[in-house]
C-alpha positions as CSV (number, residue, x, y, z in Angstrom):
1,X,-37.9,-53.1,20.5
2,X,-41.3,-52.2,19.1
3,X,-41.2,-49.9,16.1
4,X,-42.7,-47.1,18.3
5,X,-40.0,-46.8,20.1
6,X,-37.5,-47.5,17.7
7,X,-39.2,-44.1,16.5
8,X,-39.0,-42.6,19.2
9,X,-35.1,-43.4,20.2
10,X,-34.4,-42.3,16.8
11,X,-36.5,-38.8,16.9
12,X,-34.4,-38.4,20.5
13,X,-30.7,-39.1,18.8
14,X,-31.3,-36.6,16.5
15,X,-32.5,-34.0,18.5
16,X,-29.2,-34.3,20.6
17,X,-27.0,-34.6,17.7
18,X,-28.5,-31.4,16.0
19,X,-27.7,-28.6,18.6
20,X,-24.1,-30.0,18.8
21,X,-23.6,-30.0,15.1
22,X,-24.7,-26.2,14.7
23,X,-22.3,-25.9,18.0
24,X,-19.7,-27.4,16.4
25,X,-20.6,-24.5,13.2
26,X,-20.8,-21.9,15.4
27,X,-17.8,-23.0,17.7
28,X,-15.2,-22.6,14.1
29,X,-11.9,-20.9,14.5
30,X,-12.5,-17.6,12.5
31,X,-10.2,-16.8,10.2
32,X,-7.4,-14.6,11.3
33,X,-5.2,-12.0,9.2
34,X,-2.3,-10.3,10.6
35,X,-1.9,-6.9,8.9
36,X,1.9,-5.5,9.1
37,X,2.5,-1.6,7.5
38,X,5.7,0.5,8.2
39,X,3.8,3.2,9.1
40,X,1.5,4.5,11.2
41,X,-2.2,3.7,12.0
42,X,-3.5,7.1,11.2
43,X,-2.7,6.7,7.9
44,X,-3.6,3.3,7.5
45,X,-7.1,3.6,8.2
46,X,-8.5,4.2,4.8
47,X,-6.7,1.3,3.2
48,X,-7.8,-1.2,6.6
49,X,-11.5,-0.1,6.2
50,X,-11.4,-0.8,2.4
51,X,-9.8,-4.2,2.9
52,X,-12.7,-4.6,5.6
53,X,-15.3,-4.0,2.9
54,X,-13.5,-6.2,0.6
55,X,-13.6,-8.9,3.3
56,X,-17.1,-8.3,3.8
57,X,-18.3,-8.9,-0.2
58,X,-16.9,-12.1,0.3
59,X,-18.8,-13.1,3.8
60,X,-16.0,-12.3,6.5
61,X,-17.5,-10.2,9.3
62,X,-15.0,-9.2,12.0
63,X,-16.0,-10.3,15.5
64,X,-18.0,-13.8,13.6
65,X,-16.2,-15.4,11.6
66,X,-12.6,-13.1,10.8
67,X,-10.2,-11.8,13.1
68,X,-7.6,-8.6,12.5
69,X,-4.3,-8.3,14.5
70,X,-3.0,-5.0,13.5
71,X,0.8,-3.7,13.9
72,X,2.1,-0.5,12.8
73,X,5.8,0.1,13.0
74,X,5.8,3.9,13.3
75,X,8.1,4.3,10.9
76,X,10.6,2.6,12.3
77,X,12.3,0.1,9.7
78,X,13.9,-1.9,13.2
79,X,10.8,-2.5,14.7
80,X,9.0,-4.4,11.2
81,X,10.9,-7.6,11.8
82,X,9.5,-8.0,15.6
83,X,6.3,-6.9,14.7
84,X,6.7,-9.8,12.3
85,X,8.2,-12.4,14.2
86,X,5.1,-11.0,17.1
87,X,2.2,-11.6,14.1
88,X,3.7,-15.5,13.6
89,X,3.9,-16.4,16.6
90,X,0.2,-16.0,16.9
91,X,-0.2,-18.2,13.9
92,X,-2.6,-16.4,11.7
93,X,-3.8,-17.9,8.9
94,X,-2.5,-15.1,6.7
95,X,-0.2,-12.4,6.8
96,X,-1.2,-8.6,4.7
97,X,1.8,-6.4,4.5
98,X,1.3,-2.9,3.2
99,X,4.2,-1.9,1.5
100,X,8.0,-3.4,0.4
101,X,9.6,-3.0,3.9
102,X,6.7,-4.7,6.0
103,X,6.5,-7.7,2.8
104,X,10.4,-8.5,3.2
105,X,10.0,-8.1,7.5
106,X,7.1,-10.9,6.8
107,X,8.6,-13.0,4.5
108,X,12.1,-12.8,6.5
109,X,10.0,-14.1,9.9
110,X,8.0,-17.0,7.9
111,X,8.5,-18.9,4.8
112,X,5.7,-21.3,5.8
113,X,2.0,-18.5,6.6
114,X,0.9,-16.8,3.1
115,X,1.5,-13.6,2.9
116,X,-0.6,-10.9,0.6
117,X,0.7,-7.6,-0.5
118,X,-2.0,-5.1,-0.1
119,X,0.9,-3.2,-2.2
120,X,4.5,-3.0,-2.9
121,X,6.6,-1.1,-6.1
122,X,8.6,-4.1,-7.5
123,X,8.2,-7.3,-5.9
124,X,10.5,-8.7,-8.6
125,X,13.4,-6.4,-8.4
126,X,12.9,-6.4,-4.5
127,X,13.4,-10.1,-4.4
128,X,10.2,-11.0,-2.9
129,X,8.5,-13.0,-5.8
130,X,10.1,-15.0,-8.6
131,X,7.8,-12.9,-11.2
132,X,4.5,-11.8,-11.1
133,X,2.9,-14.3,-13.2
134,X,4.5,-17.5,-10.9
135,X,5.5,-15.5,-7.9
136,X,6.4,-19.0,-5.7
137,X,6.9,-19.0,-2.3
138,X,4.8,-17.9,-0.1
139,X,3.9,-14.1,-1.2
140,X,1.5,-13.3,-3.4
141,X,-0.5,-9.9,-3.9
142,X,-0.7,-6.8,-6.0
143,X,1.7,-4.3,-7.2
144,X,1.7,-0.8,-7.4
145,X,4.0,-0.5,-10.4
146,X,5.3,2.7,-9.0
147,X,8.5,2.2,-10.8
148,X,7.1,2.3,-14.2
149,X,4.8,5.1,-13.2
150,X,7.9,7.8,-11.8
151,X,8.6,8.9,-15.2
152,X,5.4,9.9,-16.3
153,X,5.5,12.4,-12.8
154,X,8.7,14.0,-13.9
155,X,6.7,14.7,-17.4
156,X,3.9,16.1,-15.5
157,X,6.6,18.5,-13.4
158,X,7.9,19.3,-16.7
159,X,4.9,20.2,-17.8
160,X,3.8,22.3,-15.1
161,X,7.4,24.6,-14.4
162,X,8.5,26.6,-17.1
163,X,12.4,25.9,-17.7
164,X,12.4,23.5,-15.7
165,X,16.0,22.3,-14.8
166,X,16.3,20.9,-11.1
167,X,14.3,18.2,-9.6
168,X,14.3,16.8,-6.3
169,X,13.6,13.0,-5.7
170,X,13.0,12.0,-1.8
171,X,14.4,8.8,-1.0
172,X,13.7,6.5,1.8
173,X,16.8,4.4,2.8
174,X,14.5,2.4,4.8
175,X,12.2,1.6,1.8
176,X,14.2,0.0,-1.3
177,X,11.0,0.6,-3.2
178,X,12.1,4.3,-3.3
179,X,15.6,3.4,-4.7
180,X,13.9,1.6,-7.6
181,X,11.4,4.1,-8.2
182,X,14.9,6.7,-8.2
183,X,17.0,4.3,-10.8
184,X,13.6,4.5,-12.8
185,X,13.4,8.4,-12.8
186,X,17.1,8.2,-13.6
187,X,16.7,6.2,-16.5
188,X,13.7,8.4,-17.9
189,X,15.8,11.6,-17.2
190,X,18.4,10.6,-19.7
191,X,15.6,12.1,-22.4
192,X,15.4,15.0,-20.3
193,X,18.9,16.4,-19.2
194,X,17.4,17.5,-15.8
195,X,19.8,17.9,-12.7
196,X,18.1,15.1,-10.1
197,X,19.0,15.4,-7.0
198,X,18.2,12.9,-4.6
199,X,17.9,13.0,-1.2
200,X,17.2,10.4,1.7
201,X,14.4,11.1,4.6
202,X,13.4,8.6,7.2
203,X,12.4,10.6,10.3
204,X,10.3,13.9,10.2
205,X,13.3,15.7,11.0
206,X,15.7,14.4,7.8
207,X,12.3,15.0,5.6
208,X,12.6,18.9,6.8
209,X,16.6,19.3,6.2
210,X,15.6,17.9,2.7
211,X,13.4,20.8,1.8
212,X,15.8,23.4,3.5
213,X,18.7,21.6,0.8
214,X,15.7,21.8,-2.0
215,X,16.3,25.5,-1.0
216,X,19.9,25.8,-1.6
217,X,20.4,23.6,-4.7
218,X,17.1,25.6,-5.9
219,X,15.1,23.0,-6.8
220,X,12.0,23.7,-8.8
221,X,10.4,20.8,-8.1
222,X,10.0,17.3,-6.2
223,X,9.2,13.7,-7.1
224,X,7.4,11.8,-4.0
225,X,7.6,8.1,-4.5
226,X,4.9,6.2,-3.1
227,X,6.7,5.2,0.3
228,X,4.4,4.1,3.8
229,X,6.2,6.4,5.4
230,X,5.9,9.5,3.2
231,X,2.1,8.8,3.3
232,X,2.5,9.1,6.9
233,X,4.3,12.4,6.9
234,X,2.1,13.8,3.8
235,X,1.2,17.0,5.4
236,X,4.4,17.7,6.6
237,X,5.6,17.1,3.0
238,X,2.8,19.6,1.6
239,X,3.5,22.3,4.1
240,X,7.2,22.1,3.4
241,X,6.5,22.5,-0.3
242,X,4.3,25.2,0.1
243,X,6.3,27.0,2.5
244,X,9.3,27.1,0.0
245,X,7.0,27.1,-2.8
246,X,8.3,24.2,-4.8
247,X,6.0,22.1,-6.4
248,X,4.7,18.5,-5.5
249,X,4.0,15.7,-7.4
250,X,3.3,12.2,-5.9
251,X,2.0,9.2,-6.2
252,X,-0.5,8.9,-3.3
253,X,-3.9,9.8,-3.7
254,X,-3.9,10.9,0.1
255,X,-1.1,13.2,-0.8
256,X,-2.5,15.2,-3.2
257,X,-5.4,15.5,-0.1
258,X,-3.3,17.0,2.3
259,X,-1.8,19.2,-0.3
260,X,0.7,17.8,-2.8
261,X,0.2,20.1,-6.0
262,X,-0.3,16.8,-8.1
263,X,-0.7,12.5,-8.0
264,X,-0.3,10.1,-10.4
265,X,-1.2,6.6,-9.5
266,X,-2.8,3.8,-8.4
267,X,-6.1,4.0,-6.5
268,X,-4.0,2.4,-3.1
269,X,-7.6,1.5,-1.5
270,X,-8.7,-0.3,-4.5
271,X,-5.8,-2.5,-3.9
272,X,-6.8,-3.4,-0.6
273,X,-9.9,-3.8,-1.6
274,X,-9.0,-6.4,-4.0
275,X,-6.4,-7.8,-1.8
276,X,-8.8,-9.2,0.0
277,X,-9.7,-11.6,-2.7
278,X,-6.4,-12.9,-2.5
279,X,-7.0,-14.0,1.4
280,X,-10.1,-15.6,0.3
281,X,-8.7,-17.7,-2.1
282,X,-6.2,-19.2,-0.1
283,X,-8.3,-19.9,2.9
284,X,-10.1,-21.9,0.7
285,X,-7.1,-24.1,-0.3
286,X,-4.8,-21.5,-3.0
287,X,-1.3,-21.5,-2.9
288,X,0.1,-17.9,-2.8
289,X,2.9,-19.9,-5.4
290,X,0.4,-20.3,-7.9
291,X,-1.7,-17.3,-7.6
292,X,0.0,-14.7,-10.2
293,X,0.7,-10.4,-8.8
294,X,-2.4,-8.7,-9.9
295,X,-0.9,-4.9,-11.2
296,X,-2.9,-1.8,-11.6
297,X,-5.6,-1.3,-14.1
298,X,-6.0,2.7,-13.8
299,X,-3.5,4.9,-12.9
300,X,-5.2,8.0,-11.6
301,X,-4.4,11.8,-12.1
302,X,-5.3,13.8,-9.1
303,X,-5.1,17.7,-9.3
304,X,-4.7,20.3,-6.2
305,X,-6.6,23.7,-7.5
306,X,-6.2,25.4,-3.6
307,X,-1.9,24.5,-3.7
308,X,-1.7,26.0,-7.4
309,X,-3.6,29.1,-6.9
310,X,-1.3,29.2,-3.8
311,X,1.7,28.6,-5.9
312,X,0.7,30.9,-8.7
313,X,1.1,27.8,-11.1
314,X,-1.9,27.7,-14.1
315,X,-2.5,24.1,-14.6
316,X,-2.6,23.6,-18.4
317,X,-5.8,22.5,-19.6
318,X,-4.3,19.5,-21.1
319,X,-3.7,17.7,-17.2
320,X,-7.3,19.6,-16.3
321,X,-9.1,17.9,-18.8
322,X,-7.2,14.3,-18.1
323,X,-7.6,14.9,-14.5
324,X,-10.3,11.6,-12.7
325,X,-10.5,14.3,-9.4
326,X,-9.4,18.0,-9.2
327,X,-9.8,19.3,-5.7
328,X,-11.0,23.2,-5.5
């Protein structure tokens, strides 16, 4: 063979190898994250579109290269677990819960995909991680530290109610995240000598017996723990409070939104935003073992103006002042 056409055979192979190497690019499995939360999708949406953008800094674009499989159990703790079992069987690459129930549904249906928490209270005490600086396993995430927040809400109630004495704490049996965040308030209250009285909600109808018992112990205030499905049932929660006129304080931003008095906590779309860091870093080889809880690094106050003037509560100047939003 002449040199010519050596040329020429060489120019052709090349030419037919090129289109089905960028093929073979374009033909790659995108990456796929199952996304598990206890509640609804309603409520979700703020805390899917910020993982979205988060995804997006770091070059995942949905319908190219990432897919989302999205469940939502409702509310329904008994539904989590087949959701779960549903998302694995599909063998995503990763697994995002969205709060303690969803994490423990995930982590009970595989030991072997990673899962991220977008959030969760304790993952420690909840027995989902060995400790937040080695969590092992196969969960990883970030925290919303909710526990060691609680007590600084029952200051703010005391702070806001004259003579305060009575305090109500919802519970949700179906979240152990909320027991944790009670055993914390109880802990705190020992400074305090306030009556808690705590009482358990898991459906929309138990969440409005609760208020009419609020009524007859006369309590003078409630503690809202950040729960999935709480955020789900925020403005029933706000209406009941306004209705009976006790005051609100929570730990959801979205809850102060639909009309909780107060909110103290983490910026819940930040950590979503930030969670997807974590799904970055193990698509690209991390072990969710080695990669340690990230925690909170501002705890925002959020103050309701409209619900006070409604309440006929002056919100001292000290919270105003201290306040990162106030909504009028």
């Amino acid at each position: 063979m002449n040199t010519r056409r050596k040329l020429l055979v060489a120019l052709g192979g090349s030419a037919l190898l090129a289109p089905f190497g960028s093929f073979a690019q374009q033909a790659k499995k995108p990456v796929v994250v199952g996304y598990l939360r206890f509640a609804d999708q309603p409520s979700s949406q703020p805390y899917i579109a910020a993982f979205r953008q988060g995804l997006q800094e770091l070059g995942y674009i949905e319908g190219r290269n990432l897919a989302l499989e999205l469940r939502f159990a409702e509310g329904k703790a008994e539904r989590l677990v087949v959701l779960a079992e549903e998302l694995v069987k599909l063998r995503v690459d990763v697994l995002l819960t969205s709060d303690t129930p969803s994490a423990r549904a995930a982590q009970r249906a595989t030991r072997v995909i990673p899962i991220v928490m977008g959030t969760a209270t304790d993952p420690v005490g909840a027995g989902l991680v060995a400790s937040l600086a080695h969590p092992g396993g196969n969960v990883t995430g970030l925290s919303n530290m909710s526990n060691d927040i609680s007590p600084k809400r029952l200051d703010l109630l005391i702070a806001l109610v004259p003579r305060l004495s009575r305090v109500a704490v919802l519970v949700n049996p179906a979240n152990p995240a909320t027991r944790l965040e009670l055993k914390s308030l109880e802990e705190a209250n020992k400074r305090t000598g306030l009556k808690l009285l705590a009482l358990e909600a898991k459906t929309p109808d138990q969440i409005e017996r609760a208020f009419g018992v609020m009524v007859k112990q006369r309590a003078q205030g409630v503690v809202m723990p950040i729960d999935s499905f709480f955020s789900q049932q925020r403005h029933q929660t706000a209406e009941l409070a306004l209705k009976h006129r006790i005051p609100c304080v929570g730990g959801s931003q979205a809850s102060a939104d639909a009309g909780c008095l107060l909110v103290y906590g983490p910026n819940i779309e930040e950590n979503y935003r930030r969670a997807a860091s974590y799904v970055d870093k193990i698509i690209k080889g991390a072990k969710p073992a080695d990669l340690p809880i990230e925690q909170p690094t501002k705890i925002e106050l959020v103050v309701n103006m409209k619900t006070a003037r409604a309440l006929g509560i002056t919100i001292p100047q000290s919270i105003l002042v201290r306040a990162d939003r106030v909504i009028e």
